[in-house]
C-alpha positions in Angstrom: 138.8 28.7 77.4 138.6 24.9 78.4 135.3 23.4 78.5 134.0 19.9 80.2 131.1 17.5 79.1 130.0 15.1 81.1 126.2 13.0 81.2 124.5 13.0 84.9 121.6 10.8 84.5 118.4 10.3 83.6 115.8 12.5 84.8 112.2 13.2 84.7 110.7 15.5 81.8 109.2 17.7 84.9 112.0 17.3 87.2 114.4 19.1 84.8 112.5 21.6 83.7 111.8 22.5 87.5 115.4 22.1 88.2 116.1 25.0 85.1 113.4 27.2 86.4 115.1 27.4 89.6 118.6 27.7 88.0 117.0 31.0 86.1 115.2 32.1 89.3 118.7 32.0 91.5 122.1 33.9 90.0 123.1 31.1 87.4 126.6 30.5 87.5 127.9 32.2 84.2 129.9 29.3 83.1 127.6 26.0 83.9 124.4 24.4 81.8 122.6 21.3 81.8 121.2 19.8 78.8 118.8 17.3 78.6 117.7 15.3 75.6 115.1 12.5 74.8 117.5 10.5 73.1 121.4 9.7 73.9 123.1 10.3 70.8 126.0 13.1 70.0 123.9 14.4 67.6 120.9 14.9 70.3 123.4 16.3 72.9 125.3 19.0 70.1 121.8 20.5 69.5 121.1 21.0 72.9 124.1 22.5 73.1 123.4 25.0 70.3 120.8 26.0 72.5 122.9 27.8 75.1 122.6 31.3 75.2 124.8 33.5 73.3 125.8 35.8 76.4 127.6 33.0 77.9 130.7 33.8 75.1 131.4 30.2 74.7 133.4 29.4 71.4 130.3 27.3 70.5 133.1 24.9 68.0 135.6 24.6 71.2 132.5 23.0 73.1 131.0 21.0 70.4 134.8 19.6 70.0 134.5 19.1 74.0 131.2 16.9 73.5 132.7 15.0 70.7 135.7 14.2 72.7 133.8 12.9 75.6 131.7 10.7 73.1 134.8 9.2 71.5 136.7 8.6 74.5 133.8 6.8 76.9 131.8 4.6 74.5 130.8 1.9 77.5 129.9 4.9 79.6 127.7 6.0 76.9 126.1 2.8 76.2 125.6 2.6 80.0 123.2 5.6 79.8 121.6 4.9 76.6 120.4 1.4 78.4 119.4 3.5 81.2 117.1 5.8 79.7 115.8 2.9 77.2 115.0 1.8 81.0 113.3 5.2 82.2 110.5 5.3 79.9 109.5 8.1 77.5 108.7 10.5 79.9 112.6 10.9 80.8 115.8 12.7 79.7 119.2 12.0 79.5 121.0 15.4 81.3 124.4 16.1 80.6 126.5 19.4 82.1 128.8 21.4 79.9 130.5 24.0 81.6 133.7 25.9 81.7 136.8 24.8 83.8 137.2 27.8 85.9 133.6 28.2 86.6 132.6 24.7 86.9 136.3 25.1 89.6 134.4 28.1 91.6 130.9 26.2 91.9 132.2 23.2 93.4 134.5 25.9 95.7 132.1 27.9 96.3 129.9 24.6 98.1 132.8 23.7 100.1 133.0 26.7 101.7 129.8 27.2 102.1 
């Protein structure tokens, strides 16, 4: 399985959690999550990711490889968020989406034909 990482922007605390609570409420699509953290460092992001639940049969290594990737490869984009949440105030996150490729493929389908 193939994964992708990628941060979203900075939300409110409340606004996420919200945001999840509907996700859980609705039929979640099996392959997509959102993360959020307090801070924006790899380190922050990988235990969020641990967090997932265990029913989604990532390869939990193959994803944390995924987020290291993304942090290696787009250093300006991460600095770019990391400014922006410095800007947002304490009472924000940083959300990020991991999700598989075919899933992540069928959501965005799936709201075209809509």
């Amino acid at each position: 399985m193939k994964y992708t990482f990628e941060v979203l922007g900075v939300s409110p605390i409340l606004h996420f959690f919200n945001h999840q609570q509907e996700i859980i409420q609705k039929l979640p699509e099996p392959g997509v999550e959102y993360v959020g953290s307090y801070r924006c460092t790899l380190d922050s992001f990988i235990q969020s990711i641990e967090t997932v639940p265990p029913q989604r049969g990532w390869d939990l290594d193959q994803v944390v490889e995924t987020v290291v990737n993304f942090w290696m490869n787009n250093s300006e984009k991460i600095q770019l968020w990391k400014h922006r949440l410095e800007d947002a105030g304490s009472e924000n996150l940083i959300v990020a989406r991991i999700a598989d490729l075919k899933a992540l493929r069928t959501t965005f389908e799936s709201l075209i034909s809509d």
